[in-house]
MINULUM-168056 format. One record per residue (C-alpha): z, x, y. Coordinates in Angstrom, 1 decimal. Each point is the difference from the previous one (the first is absolute). Layout:
# MINULUM-168056
       zz       xx       yy
        Z        X        Y
...
# end
This chain:
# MINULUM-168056
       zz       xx       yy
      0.0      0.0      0.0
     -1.0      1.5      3.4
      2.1     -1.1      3.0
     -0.7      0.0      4.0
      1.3      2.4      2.1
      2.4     -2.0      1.6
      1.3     -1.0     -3.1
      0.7      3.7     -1.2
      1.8      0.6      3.1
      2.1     -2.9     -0.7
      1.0      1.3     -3.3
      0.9      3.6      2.0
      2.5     -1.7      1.8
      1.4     -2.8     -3.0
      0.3      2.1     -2.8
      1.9      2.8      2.9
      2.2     -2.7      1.0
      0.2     -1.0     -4.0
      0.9      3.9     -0.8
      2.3      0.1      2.7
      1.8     -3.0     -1.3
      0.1      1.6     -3.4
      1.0      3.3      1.7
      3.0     -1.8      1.4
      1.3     -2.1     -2.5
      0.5      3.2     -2.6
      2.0      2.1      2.7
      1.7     -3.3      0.8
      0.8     -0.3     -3.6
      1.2      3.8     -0.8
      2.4      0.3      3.7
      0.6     -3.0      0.3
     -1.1     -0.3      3.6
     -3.4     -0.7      2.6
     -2.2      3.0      0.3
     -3.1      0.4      1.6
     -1.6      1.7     -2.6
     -3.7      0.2      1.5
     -1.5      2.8      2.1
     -0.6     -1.9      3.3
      2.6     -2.4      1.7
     -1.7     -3.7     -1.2
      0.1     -1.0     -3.1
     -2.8      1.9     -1.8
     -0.6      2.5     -2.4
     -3.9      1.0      0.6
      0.5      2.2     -3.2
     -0.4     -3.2     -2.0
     -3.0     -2.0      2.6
     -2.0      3.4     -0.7
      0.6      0.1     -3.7
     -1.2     -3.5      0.1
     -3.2      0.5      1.6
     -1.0      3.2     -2.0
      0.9     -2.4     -2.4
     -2.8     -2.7      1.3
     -2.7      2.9      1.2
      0.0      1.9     -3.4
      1.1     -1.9     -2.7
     -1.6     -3.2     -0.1
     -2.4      0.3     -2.4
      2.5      1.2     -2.4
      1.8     -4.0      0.5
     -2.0     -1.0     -3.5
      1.3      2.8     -1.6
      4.3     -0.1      0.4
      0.7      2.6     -2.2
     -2.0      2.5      2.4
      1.1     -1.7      3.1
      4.0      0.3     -1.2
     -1.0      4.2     -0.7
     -2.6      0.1      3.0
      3.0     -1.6      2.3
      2.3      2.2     -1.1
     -1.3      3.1      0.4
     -1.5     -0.9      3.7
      3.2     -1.2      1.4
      1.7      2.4     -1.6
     -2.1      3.1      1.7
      0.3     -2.3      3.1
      4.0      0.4     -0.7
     -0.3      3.9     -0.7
     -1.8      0.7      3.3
      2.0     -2.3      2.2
      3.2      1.8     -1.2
     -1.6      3.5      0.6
     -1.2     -0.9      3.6
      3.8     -1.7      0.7
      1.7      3.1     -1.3
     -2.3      2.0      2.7
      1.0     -1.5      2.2
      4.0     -0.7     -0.7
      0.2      2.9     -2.0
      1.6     -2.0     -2.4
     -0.6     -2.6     -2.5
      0.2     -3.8      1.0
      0.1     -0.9     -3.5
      1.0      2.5     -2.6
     -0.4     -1.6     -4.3
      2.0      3.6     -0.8
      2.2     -2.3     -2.3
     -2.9     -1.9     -2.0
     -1.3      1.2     -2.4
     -4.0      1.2     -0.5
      0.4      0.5      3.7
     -2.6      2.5      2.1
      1.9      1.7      2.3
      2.0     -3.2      1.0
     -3.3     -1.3      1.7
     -1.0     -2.2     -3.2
      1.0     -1.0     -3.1
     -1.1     -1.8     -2.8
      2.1     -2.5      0.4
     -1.4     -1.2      3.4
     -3.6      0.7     -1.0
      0.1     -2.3     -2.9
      1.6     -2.7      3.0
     -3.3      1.0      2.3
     -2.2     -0.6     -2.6
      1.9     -3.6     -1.2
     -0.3     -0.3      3.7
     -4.0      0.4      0.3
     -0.4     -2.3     -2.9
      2.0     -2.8      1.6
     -1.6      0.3      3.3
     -3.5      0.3     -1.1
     -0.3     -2.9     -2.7
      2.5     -2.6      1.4
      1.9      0.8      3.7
     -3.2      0.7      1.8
     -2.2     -3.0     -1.4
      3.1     -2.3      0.8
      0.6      1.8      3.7
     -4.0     -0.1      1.0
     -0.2     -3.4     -0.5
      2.9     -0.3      2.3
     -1.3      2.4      2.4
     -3.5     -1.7      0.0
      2.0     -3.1      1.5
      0.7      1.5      3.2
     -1.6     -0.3      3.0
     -2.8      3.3      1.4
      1.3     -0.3      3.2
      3.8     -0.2     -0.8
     -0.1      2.8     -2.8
     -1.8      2.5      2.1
      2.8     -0.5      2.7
      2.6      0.4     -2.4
     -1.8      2.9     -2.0
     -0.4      1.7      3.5
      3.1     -0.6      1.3
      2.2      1.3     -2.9
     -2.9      2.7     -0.4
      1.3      1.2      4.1
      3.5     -0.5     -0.8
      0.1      2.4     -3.6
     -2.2      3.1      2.0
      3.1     -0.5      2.5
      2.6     -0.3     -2.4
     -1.9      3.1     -1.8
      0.2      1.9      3.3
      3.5     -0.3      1.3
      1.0      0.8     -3.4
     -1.9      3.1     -0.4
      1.3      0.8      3.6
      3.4     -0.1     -1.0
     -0.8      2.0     -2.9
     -1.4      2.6      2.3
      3.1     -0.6      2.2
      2.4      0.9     -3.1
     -2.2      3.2     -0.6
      0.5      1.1      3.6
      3.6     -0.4      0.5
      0.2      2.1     -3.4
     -1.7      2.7      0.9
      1.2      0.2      3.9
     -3.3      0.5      1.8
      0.4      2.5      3.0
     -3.1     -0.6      1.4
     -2.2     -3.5      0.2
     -3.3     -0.4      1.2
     -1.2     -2.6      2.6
     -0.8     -2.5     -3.0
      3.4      0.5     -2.0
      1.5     -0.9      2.7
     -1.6     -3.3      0.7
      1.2     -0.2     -3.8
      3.6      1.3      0.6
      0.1     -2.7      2.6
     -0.9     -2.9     -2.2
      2.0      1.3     -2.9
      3.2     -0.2      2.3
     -0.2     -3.9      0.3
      1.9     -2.7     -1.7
     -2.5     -0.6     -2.6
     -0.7      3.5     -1.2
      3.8      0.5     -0.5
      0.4     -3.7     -2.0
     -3.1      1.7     -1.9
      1.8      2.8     -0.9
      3.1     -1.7     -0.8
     -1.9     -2.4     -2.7
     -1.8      2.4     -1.6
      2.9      2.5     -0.3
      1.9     -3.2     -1.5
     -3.7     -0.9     -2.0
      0.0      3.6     -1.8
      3.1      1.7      0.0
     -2.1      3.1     -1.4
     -0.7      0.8      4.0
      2.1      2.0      1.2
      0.3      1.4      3.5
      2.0      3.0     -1.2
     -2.5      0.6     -2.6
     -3.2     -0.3      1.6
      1.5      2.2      3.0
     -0.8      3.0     -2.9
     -3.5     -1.3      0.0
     -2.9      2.1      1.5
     -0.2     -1.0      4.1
     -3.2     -1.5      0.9
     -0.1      2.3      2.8
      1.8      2.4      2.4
      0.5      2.1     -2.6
     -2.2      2.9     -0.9
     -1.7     -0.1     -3.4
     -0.4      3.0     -2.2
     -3.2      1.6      0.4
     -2.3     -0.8     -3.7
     -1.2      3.5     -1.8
     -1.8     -2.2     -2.4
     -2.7     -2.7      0.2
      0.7     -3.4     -2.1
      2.9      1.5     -1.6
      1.3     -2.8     -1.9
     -1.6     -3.3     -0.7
     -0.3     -0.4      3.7
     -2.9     -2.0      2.2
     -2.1      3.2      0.1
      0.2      0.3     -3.6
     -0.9     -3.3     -0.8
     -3.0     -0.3      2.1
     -0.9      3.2     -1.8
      0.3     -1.2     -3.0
     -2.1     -3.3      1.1
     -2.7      2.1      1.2
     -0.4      2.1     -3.3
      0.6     -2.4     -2.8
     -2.6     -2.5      2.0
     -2.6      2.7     -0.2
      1.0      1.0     -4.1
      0.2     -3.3     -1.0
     -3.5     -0.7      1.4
     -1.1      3.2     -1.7
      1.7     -1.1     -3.3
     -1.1     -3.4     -0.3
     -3.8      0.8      1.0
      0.1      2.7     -3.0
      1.5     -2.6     -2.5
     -2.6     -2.4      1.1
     -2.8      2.2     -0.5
      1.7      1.2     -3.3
      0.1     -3.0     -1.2
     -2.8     -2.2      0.8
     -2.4      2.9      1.3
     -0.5     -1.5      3.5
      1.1      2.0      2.8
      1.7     -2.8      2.4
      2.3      0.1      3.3
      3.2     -0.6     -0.5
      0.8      0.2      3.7
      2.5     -2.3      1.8
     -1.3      0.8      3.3
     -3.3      0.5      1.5
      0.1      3.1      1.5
      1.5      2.9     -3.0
      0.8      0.4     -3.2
      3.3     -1.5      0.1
      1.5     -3.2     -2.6
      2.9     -1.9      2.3
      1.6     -1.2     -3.3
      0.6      3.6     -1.2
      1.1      1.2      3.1
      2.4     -2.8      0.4
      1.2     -0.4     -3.7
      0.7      3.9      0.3
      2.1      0.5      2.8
      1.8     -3.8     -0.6
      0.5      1.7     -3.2
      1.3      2.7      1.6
      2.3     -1.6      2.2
      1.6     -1.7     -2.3
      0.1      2.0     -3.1
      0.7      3.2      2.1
      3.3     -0.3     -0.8
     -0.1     -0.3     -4.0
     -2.7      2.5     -0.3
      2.6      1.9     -2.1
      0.5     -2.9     -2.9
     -1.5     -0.3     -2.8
     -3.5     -0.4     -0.9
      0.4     -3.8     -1.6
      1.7     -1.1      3.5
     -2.6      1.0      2.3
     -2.6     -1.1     -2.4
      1.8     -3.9     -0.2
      0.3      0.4      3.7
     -2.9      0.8      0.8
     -1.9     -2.4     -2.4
      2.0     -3.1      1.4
     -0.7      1.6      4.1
     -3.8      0.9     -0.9
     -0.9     -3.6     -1.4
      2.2     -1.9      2.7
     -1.8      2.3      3.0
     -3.8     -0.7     -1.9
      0.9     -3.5     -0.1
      0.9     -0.2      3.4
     -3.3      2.1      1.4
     -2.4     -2.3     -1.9
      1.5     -3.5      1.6
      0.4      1.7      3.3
     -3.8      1.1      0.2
     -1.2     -3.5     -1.2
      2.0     -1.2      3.2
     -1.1      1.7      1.9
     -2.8      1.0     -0.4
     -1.3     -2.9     -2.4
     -1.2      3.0     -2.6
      1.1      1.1     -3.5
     -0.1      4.1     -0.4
      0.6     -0.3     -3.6
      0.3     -2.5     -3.0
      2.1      0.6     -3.2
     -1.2     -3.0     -1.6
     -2.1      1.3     -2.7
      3.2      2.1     -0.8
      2.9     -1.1     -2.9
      3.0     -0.8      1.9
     -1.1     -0.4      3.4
      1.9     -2.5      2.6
     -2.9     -1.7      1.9
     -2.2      2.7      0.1
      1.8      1.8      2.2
      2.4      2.2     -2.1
      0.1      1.0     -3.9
      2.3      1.4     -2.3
     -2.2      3.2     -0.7
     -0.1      1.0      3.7
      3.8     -1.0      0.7
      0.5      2.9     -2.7
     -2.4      2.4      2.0
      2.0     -0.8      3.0
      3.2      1.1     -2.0
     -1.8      3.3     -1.3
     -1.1      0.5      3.6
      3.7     -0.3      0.9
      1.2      2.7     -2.5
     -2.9      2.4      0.9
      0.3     -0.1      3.6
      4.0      0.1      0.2
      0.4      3.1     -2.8
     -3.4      1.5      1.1
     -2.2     -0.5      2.8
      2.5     -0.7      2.3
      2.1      3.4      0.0
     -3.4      1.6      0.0
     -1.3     -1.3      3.0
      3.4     -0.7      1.7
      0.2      3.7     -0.4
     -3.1      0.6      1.6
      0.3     -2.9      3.4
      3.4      2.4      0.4
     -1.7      3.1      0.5
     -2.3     -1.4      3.1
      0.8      1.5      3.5
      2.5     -2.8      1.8
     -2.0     -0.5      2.5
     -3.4     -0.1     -2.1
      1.5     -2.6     -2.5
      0.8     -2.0      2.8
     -3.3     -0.3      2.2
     -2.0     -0.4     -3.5
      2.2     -3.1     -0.6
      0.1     -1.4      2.9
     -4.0      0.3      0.5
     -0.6     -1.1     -3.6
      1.9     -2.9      0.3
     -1.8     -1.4      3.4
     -3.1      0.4     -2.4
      1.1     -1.9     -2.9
      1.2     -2.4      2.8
     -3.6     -0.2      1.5
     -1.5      0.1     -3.6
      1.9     -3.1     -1.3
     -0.3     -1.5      2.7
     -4.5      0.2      0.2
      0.5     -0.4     -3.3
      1.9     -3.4      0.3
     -2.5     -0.9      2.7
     -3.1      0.6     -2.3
      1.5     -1.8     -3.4
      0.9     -2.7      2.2
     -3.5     -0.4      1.6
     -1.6      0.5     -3.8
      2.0     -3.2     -0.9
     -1.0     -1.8      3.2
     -3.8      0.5     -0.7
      0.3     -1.2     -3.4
      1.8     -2.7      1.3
     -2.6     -0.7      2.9
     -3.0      0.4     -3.5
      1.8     -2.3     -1.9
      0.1     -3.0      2.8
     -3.5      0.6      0.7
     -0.8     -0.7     -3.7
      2.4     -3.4      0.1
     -1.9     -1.0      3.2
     -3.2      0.7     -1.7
      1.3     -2.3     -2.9
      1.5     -2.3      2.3
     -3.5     -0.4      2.0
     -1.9     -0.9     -3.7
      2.7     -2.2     -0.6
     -0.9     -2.5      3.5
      3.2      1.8      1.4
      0.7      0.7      3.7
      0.9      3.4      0.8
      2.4      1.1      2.6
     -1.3      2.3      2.3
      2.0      3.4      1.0
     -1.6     -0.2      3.7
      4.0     -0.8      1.1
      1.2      3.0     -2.1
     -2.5      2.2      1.1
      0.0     -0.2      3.5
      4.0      0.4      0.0
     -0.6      3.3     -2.0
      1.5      2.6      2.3
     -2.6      2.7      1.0
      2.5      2.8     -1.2
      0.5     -1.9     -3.7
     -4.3     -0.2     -0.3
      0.0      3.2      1.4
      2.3      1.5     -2.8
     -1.4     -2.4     -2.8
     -3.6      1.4      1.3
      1.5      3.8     -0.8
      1.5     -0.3     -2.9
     -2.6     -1.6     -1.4
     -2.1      3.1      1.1
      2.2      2.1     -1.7
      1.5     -1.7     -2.6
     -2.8     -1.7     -2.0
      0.6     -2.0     -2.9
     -2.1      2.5     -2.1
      2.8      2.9      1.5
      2.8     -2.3     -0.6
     -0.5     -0.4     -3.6
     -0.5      3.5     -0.7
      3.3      0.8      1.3
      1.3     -2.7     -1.6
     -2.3     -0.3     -3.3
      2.7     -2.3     -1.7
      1.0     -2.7      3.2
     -0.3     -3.5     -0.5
      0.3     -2.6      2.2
      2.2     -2.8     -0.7
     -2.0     -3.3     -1.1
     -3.5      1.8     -0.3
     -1.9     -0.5     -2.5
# end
């Protein structure tokens, strides 16, 4: 089932209120008293609105299928739950929720416990909440539930903001800035109000965790001088990542165009990107890979080869629906495959992710972590930064021209039902209106890339693209 906009945004804001219900009635139940357990002052919990629309956005065609949902759900919310606990402890420098005492627990972020709930959870909310709630929803007035949808849309981005602030207001009086610039202290001013302090206060109350005394050992944001670096991307810092984006993109393109002309003798591009050798979903999958498996690179074979397995088919899945909405195409179909899952993913290439995992962690990462290390500082860091304003400029012309591919087809395929509709007696509408409100930049830009990025070009970058509802 495929929902409207609106009606997403209205489950953002229901199932966070729902979550924050849910969030409040256990710590009601285990002290015994009212707390505000949710991030920002109102009663919401955006963890669980987001969880339900990656829920909606990636997982519906898996609603026939509720064994695969329950798994799919579960592992996607509970990655959601990983990296919302990483970014908190960032920036608290301590854990807002810590499963320590459960067991099957990874490093008190998740738990097996809770994942099993999340993917109960997605089951529930795909096959029965959201059918019952959309019919609701459809009840309601445009005019009244884009008022509403704004309006609480305004008030979270400022409930968001004057809780960050106080945040930031917590880290300053910790570290005991000397100095302020002009802005900070437009900042410092606000921070000093009434509602900044009550802020403070709640959340202090909200996660006992945050502490002043604690955070004061925290690195200062400024005013402070930082230690001069001897190495570039020591670590599994920004630099390194990107590094490691940049190179995997480019041997994963290498590796899959010599498998494909191993294997069915046709050499084919296997490009993500119009401009270079370079496959987006390797580069991604390697240094998500990374980022999360950095960590346990040291454990055993078997667990980076589960982990990896479960992460490499959840990420493939996830690419595939993404590119068919956005771009209406389909880069690849498992179906012909035993054990796929709509085409998109298959058992046999969930195991190659998990093999990729091992490989990488044990043996092309030192090697070429060793390697990004022994760049010059200052070289590393102006290669990084110009390589990634091209990728920027790459995907984005590359967007551009899949997007205007799709649009001509689309534009063919009309012509042909008008043609039809004319033998048939039909009246055809005319695009004289649609025309002549086309902007002169839009025809200007359609006019170039279709100069440049023929269909004939197009589908020899991408030899295996197909566009959703052709033929």
């Amino acid at each position: 089932m495929s929902y409207h906009t609106a009606v997403i945004i209205w489950f953002f804001f229901l199932y966070s209120f729902l979550g924050w219900v849910g969030e409040v009635c256990t710590a009601a139940f285990h002290k015994k008293k009212f707390v505000n357990r949710g991030f920002v002052n109102g009663p919401l919990c955006p963890i669980y609105g987001v969880a339900s629309v990656l829920f909606i956005l990636f997982l519906s065609d898996l609603v026939s299928s509720p064994f695969f949902l329950f798994l799919a759900g579960s592992l996607l919310a509970t990655v959601l739950e990983y990296s919302t606990g990483k970014l908190l402890e960032k920036i608290f420098h301590k854990k807002l929720w810590n499963y320590s005492a459960i067991r099957f627990n990874l490093d008190g972020y998740i738990c097996v416990r809770y994942s099993i709930l999340w993917g109960v959870l997605a089951v529930l909310v795909m096959l029965f909440i959201n059918p019952f709630l959309s019919g609701i929803l459809t009840l309601i007035p445009s005019l009244l539930s884009a008022i509403v949808l704004w309006t609480l849309s305004v008030l979270l981005a400022l409930d968001f903001l004057s809780t960050s602030l106080a945040v930031l207001g917590m880290r300053k009086e910790a570290a005991r800035f000397a100095h302020l610039t002009e802005g900070l202290q437009q900042t410092s001013y606000i921070l000093e109000n009434a509602l900044t302090k009550k802020v403070q206060s709640r959340m202090e109350r909200s996660f006992p965790a945050i502490d002043l005394r604690t955070l004061s050992d925290a690195k200062p944001l400024t005013g402070q001088k930082k230690e001069g670096r001897t190495v570039f991307a020591e670590g599994c810092g920004f630099y390194k990542l990107v590094s490691l984006f940049f190179l995997s993109a480019f041997l994963g393109d290498i590796t899959e165009t010599i498998f494909c002309l191993a294997t069915t003798n046709r050499l084919m591009s296997r490009s993500s990107v119009v401009y270079g050798p370079f496959s987006l979903v390797w580069g991604l999958g390697c240094a998500m890979l990374t980022a999360l498996l950095y960590r346990y690179k040291d454990k055993s074979d078997r667990f980076i080869f589960f982990t990896g397995t479960l992460l490499g088919g959840m990420y493939e899945y996830i690419c595939s629906v993404f590119t068919e909405r956005v771009f209406g195409t389909i880069f690849w179909d498992y179906s012909g495959f035993t054990f796929n899952l709509g085409g998109r993913i298959n058992l046999l290439y969930c195991f190659f992710w998990g093999f990729a995992a091992v490989v990488w962690l044990k043996f092309c990462y030192p090697f070429l972590s060793h390697w990004i290390e022994k760049l010059p500082i200052r070289l590393g860091t102006v290669l990084c930064n110009l390589m990634i304003l091209f990728m920027v400029f790459d995907i984005g012309i590359s967007g551009l021209a899949l997007g205007r591919y799709t649009e001509r087809h689309s534009v063919t395929q009309d012509i042909t039902n008008t043609l039809e509709g004319q033998e048939s007696g039909e009246t055809p509408e005319t695009a004289d209106t649609q025309d002549a409100a086309e902007s002169r930049l839009t025809a200007a830009l359609n006019s170039w890339l279709d100069e440049h990025f023929d269909d004939e070009r197009i589908e020899r970058i991408y030899p295996n693209m197909k566009i959703v509802g052709a033929d």
